[in-house]
Structure formats: C-alpha cells, structure tokens
C-alpha positions in Angstrom: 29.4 1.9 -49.8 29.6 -1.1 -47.3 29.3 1.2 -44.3 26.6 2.9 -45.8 24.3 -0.1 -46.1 25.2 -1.3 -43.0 25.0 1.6 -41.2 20.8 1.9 -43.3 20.5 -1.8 -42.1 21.0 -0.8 -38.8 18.8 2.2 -38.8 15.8 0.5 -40.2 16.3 -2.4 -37.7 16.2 -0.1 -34.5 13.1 1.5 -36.3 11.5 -2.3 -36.6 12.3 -2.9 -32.5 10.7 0.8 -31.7 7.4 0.3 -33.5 7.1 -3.7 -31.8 7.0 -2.1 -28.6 3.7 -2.4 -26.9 1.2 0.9 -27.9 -1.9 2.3 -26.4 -4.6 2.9 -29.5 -6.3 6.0 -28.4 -9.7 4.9 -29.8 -9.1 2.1 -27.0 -12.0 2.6 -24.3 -11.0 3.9 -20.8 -10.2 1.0 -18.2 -13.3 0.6 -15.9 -11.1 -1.6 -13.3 -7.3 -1.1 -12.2 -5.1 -4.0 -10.3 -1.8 -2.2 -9.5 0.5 -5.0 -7.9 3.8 -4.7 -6.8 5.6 -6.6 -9.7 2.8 -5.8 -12.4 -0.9 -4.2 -13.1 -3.7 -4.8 -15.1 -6.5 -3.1 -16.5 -10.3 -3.6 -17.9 -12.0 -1.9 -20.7 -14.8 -3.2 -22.8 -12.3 -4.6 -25.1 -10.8 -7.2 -22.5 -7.5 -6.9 -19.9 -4.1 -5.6 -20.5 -1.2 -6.4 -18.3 2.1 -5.0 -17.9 4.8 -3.9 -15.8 7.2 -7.1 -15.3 9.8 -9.1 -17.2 7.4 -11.7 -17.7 9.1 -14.3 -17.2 5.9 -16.7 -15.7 4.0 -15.5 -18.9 1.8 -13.3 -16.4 1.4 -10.5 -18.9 0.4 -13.0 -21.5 -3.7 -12.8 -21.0 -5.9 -15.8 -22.6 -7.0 -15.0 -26.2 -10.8 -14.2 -26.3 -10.9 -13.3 -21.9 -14.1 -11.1 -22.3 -16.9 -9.9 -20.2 -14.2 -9.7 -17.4 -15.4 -8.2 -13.9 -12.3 -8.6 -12.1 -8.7 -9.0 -12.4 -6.2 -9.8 -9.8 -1.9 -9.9 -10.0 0.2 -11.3 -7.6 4.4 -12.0 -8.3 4.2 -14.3 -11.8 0.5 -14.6 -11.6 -2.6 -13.2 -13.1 -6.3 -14.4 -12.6 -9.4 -12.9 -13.7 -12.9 -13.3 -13.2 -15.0 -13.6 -16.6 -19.0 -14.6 -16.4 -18.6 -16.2 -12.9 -15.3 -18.1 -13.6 -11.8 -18.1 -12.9 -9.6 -17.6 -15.6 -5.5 -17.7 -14.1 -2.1 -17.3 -15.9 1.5 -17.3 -14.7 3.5 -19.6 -12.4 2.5 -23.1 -12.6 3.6 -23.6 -9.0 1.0 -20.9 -7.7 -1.7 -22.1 -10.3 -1.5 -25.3 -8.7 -2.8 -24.3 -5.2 -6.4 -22.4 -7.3 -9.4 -23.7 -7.1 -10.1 -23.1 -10.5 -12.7 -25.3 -11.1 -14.8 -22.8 -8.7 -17.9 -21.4 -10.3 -19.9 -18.6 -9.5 -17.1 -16.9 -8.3 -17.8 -13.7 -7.3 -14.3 -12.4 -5.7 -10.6 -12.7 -5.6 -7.4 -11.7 -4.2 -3.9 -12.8 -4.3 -0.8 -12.2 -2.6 2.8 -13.9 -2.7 1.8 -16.7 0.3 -1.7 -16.9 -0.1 -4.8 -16.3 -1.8 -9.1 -16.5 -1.2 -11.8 -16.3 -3.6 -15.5 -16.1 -3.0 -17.7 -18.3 -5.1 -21.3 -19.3 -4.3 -21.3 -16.9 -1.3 -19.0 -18.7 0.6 -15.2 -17.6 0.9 -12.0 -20.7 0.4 -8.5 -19.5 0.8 -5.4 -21.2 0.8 -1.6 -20.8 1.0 1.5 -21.2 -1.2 3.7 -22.2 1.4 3.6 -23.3 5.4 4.6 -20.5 8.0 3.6 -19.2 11.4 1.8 -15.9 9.3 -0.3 -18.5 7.0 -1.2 -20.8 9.4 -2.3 -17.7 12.2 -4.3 -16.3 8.2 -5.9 -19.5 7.7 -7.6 -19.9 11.3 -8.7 -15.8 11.1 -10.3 -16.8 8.1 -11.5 -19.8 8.8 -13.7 -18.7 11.7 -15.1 -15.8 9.9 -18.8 -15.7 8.3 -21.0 -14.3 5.2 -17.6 -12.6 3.2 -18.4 -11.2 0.2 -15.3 -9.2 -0.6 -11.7 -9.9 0.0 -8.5 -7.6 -0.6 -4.7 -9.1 0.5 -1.5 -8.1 0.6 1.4 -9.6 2.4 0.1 -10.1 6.4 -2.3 -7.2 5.5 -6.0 -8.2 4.3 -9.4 -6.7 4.8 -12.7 -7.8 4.3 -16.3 -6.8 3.6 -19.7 -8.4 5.3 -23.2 -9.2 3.2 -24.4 -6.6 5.8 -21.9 -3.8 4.2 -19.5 -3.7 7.3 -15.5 -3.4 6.9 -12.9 -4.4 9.0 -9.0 -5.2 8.3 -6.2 -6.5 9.8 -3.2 -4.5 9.2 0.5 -5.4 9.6 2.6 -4.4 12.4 5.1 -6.1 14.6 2.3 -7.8 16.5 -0.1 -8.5 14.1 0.0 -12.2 13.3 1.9 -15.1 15.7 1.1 -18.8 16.6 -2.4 -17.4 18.2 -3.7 -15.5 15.3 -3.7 -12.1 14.3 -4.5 -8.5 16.7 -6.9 -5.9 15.0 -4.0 -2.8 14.0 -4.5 0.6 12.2 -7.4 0.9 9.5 -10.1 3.0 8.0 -13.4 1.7 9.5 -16.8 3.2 10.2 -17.4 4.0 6.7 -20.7 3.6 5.8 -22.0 1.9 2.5 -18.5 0.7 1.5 -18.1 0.2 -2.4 -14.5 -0.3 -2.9 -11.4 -1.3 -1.0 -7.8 -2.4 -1.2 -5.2 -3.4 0.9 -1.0 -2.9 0.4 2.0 -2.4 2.2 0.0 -1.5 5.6 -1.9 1.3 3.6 -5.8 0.7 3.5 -7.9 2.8 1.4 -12.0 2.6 1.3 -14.6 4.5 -1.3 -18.6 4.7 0.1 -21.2 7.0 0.5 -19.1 9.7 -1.5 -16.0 9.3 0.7 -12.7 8.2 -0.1 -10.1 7.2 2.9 -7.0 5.8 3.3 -5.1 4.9 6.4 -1.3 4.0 7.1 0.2 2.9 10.4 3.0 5.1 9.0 0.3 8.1 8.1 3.4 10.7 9.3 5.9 9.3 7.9 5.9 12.1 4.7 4.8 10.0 1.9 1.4 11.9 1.4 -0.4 8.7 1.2 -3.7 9.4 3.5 -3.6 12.2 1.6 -6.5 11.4 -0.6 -7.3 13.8 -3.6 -10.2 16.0 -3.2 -13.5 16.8 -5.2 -13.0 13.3 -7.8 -16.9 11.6 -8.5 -17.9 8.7 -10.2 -14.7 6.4 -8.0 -15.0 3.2 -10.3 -12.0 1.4 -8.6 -9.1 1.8 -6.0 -5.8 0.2 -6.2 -2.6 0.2 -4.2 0.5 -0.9 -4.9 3.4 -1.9 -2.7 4.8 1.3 -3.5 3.2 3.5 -1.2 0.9 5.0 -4.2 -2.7 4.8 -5.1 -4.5 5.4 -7.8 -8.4 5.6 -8.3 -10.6 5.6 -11.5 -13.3 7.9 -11.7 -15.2 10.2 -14.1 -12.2 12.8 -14.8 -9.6 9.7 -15.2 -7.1 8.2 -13.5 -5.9 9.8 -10.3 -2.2 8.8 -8.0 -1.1 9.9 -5.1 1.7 8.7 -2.5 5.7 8.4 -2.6 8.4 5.9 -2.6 9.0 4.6 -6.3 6.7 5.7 -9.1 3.3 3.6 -10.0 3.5 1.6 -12.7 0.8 3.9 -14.5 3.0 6.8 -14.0 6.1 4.7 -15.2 3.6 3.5 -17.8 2.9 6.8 -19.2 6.4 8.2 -19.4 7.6 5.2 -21.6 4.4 6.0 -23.9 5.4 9.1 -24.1 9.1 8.4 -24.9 8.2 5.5 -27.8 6.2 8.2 -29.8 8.8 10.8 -29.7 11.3 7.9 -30.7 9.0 6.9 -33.4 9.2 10.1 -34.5 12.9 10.5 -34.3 13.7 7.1 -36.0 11.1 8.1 -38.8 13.2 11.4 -39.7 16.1 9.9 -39.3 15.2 7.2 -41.8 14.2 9.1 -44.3 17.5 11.5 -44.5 19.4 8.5 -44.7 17.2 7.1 -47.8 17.5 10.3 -49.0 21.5 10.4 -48.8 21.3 6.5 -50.3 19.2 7.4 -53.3 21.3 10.9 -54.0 24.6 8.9 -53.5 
C-alpha cells in the first residue's frame, strides 16, 4: 500500500512539472517582430514580448510586467532591451545594463552584441562598448565618423547600417576586417533598392526591399543553403539571423527558416511544444489508470 501511494505521489508530481512548463495559447496573435540571437530570441504580438531559448540565468527571459506597444526587441548573451513608445526598456546582466543609455528618449533603433551596442534616438546614432579591444576601438571610430543613421543591425565584428536617404552598406567579418586603422568594406548584399529590413550574424547579411529578399555569406559555398532564400513569400514583416547559420522571416503565410549548422531556436521551439502536449497527454492517461487501480484496490 506504501508503494502504491508513493509510486501516485510521484505520478501526479511529474504531471504538476509537465503542465508548469512554458505553453503557447493558440488564440495568442501571430508575432509581428522576431529577434533570433545566438543564446535566446524574442518575439512581438499585440499582446506584448516573449523570450526564450536560454538558461536564464541574467533573468533575460524575464520581460517587465505591463511592456506594451513594443516596436522593437533586441537580445544579446544575458540581455534583453526593447523599444516601447520611444523608450528603452532593458533586462538581464547588470554589467551590460550599465554601459545603456537608457535614459535615451525618442529612441527609434537598437542593436546589441556581446562587446558593444548603438541605439538611434532623436535621429542621431550613440554606441558604446562592453569592454576595450583593438575590434571596439577600430567599431567606435567607423561609427563615429559616420552621418544621418537611422537603422543599425550588429553582430560580433559584423554590422550594417541604413542612410535617411534609404542606402545600405555593411561591414562584414573576415580576417582583415577590423585592425588598429579601422575596418575594410568585405562581402555584402548592397544595391538593393528601397531597403525595409535587415540583419546582420555570423558573417551572413540578409536585406528585404522592393519585393526582394537577399542574403549574402562570405562562406555562400560552403553547403549550408544559407543565401538560399525561399521563394514566392509576401508581406516580409521581419528578418532575423542567428549565429547559427539560419534565418528566418515573418510574412503573410508564417514563419519561414532556412540555413544549416544547429537548429533555430524556433524550430527547437516547436519540437519541445510539440513533445509537452503529447506528454501532457501521456501523463493525463496514465493518471487516471492509476486512480483508477487506487480506487478499485
């Protein structure tokens, strides 16, 4: 008999753990915004931002009560920041926290990455770094001497950037592209016209305008499939990268990844979904035949 209840007190403990995991309620809005980093993502919907991916262990997944009317979200390793009505709203690592201007307002724009980060707030761009190196100090003066940025994407010594007059240009990494004199123009997709959407990672660049989607790689043969954008999507909402070698985009039909090396966190995403409901499902059986044997025993 002492088995038995121990054996139903176990049961209906693992069926407590299953249903605490995290769910997706399908009467949940679709996300209208995507951030895939390489430690954790985000998403928008109406309803606010959801974060997941990591261990957590800077609280980065833990987003503000009441963040609404959010335009933009942004993750980095232990770090989350979103832009909500014009200001900065930022979670995680109180290190990195500490180097944010988060007093900006108006802010427009953000992007993060492990050394450094930039925002644009009252059309004007500010960046800064986490630490000192050669590559920060040679990202600093690029920036520095640059004019009229209204859209910033980084990721490690890669970054790109977008004009108030629409034009594109990025700086991607290769084994000459940042020293002590700054850094040499590499591999990109440029000469797009009427750019919407960009991002930046692990020397892959991808740009949305005029109908077009494009992504470049300074390893584009290397077999990952990565430039190999999908065809016939409309209605691109977002593009994001991770530092994976995948991307994904948003657009009317859903959510779209491509690429190789390990599996997007949306993809890794789904598959747990997929497995908590049919352990739900399991566990819920399996409860009830042991009630059952209880109550006939």
């Amino acid at each position: 008999m002492r088995a038995s209840c121990f054996f139903l007190g176990l049961v209906f403990y693992t069926f407590l753990l299953i249903f605490s995991l995290p769910s997706v309620n399908a009467s949940e809005t679709p996300p209208y915004a995507l951030e895939m980093g390489r430690y954790h993502s985000c998403a928008i919907n109406d309803n606010g931002v959801t974060c997941w991916g990591s261990d957590n262990v800077y609280g980065e997944l833990d987003v503000p009560k009441g963040l609404v009317n959010v335009s933009q979200v942004e993750t980095t390793k232990g770090l989350s920041c979103a832009i909500a009505l014009g200001e900065l709203r930022c979670w995680g690592d109180e290190e990195k926290l500490n180097n944010i201007p988060l007093d900006s307002i108006n802010v427009s724009d953000i992007s993060l990455t492990e050394g450094r980060g930039c925002i644009v707030a009252n059309s004007t761009h500010q960046c800064w770094i986490n630490y000192d190196s050669v590559e920060n100090s040679a990202f600093l003066r690029t920036f520095n001497e640059l004019t009229d940025i209204v859209n910033i994407d980084l990721f490690d010594l890669d970054f790109c950037w977008q004009k108030n007059d629409q034009s594109y240009s990025c700086y991607i990494k290769d084994e000459t592209s940042c020293d002590s004199s700054g850094c040499a123009d590499s591999n990109g997709v440029n000469n797009i016209i009427g750019v919407t959407n960009f991002e930046v990672a692990g020397a892959l660049s991808c740009v949305y305008g005029s109908n077009v989607l494009a992504c470049d790689h300074i390893y584009a043969n290397s077999g990952y499939g990565i430039v190999n954008t999908p065809k016939g999507l409309s209605g691109i909402k977002d593009v994001a990268i991770s530092g994976y070698r995948n991307a994904c985009v948003l657009h009317d039909q859903g959510v779209s990844c491509w690429g190789g090396g390990m599996m997007s966190h949306l993809k890794i995403w789904g598959l747990f979904m997929i497995l908590q409901q049919v352990i739900k499902v399991v566990f819920v059986r399996l409860l009830i035949q042991v009630l059952i044997v209880g109550v006939m025993a």
